[in-house]
Residue frames as qw, qx, qy, qz and C-alpha x, y, z in Angstrom:
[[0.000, 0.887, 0.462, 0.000, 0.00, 0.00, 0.00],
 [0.371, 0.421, -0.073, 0.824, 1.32, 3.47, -0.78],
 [0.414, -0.580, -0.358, 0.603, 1.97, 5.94, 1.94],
 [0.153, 0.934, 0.205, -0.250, 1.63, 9.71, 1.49],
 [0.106, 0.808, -0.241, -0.527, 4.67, 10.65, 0.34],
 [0.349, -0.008, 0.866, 0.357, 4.69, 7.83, -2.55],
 [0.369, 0.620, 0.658, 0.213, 1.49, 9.63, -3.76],
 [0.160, 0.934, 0.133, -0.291, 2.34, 13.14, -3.79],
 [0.654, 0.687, 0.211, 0.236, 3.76, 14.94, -6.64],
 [0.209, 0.852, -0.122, 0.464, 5.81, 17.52, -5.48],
 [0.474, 0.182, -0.572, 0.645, 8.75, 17.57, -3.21],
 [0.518, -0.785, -0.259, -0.221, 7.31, 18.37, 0.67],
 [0.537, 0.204, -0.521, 0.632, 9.09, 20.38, 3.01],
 [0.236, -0.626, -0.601, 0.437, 8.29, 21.40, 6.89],
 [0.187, 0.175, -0.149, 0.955, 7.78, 25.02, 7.85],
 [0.065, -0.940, -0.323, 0.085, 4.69, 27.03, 9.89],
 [0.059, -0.008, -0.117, 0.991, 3.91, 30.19, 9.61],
 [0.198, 0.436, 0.586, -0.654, 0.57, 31.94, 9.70],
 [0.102, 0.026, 0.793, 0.600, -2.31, 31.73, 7.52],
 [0.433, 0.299, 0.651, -0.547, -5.49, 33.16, 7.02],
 [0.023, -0.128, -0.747, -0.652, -7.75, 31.93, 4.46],
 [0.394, 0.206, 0.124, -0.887, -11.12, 33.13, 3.21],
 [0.431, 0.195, 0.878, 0.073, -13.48, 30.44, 2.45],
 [0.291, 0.180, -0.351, -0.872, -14.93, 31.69, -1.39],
 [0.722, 0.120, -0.479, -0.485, -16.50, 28.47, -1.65],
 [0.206, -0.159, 0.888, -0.378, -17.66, 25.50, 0.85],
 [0.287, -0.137, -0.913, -0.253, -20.13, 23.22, -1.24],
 [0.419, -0.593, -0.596, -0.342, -23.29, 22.53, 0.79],
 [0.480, -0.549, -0.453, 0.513, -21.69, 24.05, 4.28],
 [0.180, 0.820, 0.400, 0.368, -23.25, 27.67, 3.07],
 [0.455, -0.880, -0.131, -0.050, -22.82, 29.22, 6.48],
 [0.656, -0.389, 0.262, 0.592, -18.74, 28.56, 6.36],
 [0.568, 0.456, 0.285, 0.623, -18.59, 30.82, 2.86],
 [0.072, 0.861, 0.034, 0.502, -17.12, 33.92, 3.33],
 [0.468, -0.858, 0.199, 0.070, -15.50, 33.68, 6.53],
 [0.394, 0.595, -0.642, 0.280, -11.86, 34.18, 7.29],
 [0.891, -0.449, -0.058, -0.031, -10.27, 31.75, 9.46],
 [0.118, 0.811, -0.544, 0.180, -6.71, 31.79, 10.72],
 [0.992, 0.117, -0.025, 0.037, -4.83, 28.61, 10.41],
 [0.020, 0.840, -0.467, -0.274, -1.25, 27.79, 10.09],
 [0.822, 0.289, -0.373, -0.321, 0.88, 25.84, 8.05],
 [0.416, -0.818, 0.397, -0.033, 2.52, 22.63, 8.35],
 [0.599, -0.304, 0.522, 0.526, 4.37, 21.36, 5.70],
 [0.504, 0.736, 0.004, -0.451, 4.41, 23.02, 1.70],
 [0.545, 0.073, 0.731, 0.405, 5.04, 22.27, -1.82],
 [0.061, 0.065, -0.553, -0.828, 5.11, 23.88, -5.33],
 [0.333, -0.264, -0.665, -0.614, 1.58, 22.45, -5.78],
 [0.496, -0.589, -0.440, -0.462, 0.16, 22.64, -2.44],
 [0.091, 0.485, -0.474, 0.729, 0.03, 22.90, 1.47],
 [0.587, -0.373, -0.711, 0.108, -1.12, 21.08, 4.41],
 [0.094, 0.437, -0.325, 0.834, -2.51, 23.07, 7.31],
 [0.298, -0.425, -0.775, 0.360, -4.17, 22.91, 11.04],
 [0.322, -0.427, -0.190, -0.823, -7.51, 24.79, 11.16],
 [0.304, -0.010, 0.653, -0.694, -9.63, 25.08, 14.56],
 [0.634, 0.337, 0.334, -0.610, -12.61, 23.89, 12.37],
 [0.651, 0.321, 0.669, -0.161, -13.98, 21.85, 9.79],
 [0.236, 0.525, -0.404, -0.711, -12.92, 22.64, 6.22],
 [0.857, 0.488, 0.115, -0.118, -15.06, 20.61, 3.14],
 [0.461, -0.071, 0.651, 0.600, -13.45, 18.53, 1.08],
 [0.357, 0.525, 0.592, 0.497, -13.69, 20.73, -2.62],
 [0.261, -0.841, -0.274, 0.388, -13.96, 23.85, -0.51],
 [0.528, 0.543, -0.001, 0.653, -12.07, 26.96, -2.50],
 [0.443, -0.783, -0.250, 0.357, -10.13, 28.88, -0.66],
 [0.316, 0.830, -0.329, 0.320, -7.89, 32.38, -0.74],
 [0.842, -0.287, -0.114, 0.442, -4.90, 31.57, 1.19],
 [0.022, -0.907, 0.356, -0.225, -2.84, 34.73, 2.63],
 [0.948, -0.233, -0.193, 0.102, 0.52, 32.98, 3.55],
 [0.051, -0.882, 0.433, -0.177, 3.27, 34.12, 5.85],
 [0.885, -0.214, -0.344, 0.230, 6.21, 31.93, 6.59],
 [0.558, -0.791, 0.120, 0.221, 8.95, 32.85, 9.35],
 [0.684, -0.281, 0.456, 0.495, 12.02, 32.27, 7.10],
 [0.397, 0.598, 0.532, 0.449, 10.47, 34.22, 4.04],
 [0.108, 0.112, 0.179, -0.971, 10.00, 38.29, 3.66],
 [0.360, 0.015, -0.378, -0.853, 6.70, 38.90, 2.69],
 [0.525, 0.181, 0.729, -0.401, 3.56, 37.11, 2.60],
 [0.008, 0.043, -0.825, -0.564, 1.80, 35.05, -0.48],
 [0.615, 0.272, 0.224, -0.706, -1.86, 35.51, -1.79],
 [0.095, -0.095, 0.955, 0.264, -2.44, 31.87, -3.20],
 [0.705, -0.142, 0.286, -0.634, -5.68, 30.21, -3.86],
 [0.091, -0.050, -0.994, 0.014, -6.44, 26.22, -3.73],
 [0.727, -0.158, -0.098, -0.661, -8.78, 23.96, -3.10],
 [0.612, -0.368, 0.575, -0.398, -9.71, 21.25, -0.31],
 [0.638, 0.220, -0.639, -0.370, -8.30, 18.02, -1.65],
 [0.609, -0.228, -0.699, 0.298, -8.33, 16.16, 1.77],
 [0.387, -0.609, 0.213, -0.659, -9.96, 17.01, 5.50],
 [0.706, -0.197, -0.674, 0.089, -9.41, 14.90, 9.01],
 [0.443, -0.876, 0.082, -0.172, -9.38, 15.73, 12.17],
 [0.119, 0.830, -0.456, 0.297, -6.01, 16.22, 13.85],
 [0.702, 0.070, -0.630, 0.325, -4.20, 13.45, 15.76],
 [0.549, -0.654, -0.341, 0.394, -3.16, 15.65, 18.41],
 [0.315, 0.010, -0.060, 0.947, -1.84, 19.25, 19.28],
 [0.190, -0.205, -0.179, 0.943, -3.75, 22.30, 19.00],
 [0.527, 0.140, -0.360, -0.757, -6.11, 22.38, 16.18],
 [0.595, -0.059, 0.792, -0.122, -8.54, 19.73, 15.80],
 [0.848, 0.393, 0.347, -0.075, -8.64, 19.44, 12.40],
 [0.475, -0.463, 0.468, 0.584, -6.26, 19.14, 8.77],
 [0.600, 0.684, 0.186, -0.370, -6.39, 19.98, 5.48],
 [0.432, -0.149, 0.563, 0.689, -4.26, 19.47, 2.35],
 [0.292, 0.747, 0.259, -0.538, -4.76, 22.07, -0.32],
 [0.549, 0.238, 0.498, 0.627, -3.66, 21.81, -4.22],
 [0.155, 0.694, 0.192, -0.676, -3.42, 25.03, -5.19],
 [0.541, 0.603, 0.578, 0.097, -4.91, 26.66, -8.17],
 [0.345, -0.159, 0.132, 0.916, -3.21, 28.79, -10.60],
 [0.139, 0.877, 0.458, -0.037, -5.19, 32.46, -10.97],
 [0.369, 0.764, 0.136, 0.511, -4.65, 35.85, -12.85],
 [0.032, 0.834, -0.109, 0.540, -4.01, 37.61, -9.70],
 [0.929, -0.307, -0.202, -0.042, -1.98, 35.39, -7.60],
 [0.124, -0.803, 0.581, 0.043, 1.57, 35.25, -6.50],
 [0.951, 0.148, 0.190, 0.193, 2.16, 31.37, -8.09],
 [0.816, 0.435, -0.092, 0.371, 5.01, 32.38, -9.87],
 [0.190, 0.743, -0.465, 0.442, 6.98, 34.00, -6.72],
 [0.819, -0.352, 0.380, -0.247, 5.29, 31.19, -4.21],
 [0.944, 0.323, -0.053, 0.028, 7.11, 28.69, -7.14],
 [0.549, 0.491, -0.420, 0.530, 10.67, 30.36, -7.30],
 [0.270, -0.573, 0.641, -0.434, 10.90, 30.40, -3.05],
 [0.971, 0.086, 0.146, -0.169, 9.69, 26.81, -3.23],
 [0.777, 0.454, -0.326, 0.291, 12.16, 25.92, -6.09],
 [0.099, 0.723, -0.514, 0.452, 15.08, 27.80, -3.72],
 [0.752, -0.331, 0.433, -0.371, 13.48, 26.02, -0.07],
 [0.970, 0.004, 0.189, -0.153, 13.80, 22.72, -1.77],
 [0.740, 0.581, -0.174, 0.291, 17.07, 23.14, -3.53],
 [0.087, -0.611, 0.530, -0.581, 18.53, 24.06, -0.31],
 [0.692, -0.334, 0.552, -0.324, 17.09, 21.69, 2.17],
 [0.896, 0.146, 0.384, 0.166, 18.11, 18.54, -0.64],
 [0.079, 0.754, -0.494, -0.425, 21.21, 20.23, -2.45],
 [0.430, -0.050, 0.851, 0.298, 21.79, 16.68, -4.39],
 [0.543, 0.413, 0.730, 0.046, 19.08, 17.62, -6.52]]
């Protein structure tokens, strides 16, 4: 049986930082569109990001995704969508998400990509 990182695509690497996302879209849970929630993260990737939310996030949900990280300047305006939801094992939050993000006109994808590319070419220099 394959384990997570045998099915994901894109190289995964730790880091929180803070995160608030704006739910544009949340399928039949009406009452969860439009708020912001503040989340953080805890581990990313060129194509997406895994994070601990106090609440419940649909799978297929669409989200904006403001993202600060501690080791970055700045902060990234991303958006995705909810490809996995569970509740949390343990710690703080009680639930998780994994997000695939989605590439839009007025995003930062193509400066979230080149600190990615850099993060990952640093923390695995063999590659």
């Amino acid at each position: 049986m394959e384990n997570d990182s045998e099915r994901r695509k894109h190289p995964r690497i730790l880091g929180e930082g803070p995160v608030f996302v704006k739910v544009i879209e949340a399928g039949e849970n009406a009452d969860l569109r439009g708020e912001t929630i503040y989340c953080s993260t805890q581990d990313l990737s060129t194509g997406g990001i895994r994070l601990a939310v106090d609440r419940e996030v649909p799978v297929g949900s669409v989200l904006h995704l403001w993202i600060g990280l501690s080791d970055s300047p700045g902060s990234y305006m991303l958006t995705g969508r909810v490809v996995w939801a569970r509740p949390a094992e343990s710690g703080k939050t009680s639930h998780m998400v994994g997000i695939e993000f989605e590439e839009v006109p007025d995003g930062d994808m193509t400066t979230w990509l080149e600190m990615m590319e850099q993060k990952i070419r640093y923390d695995n220099p063999q590659t």
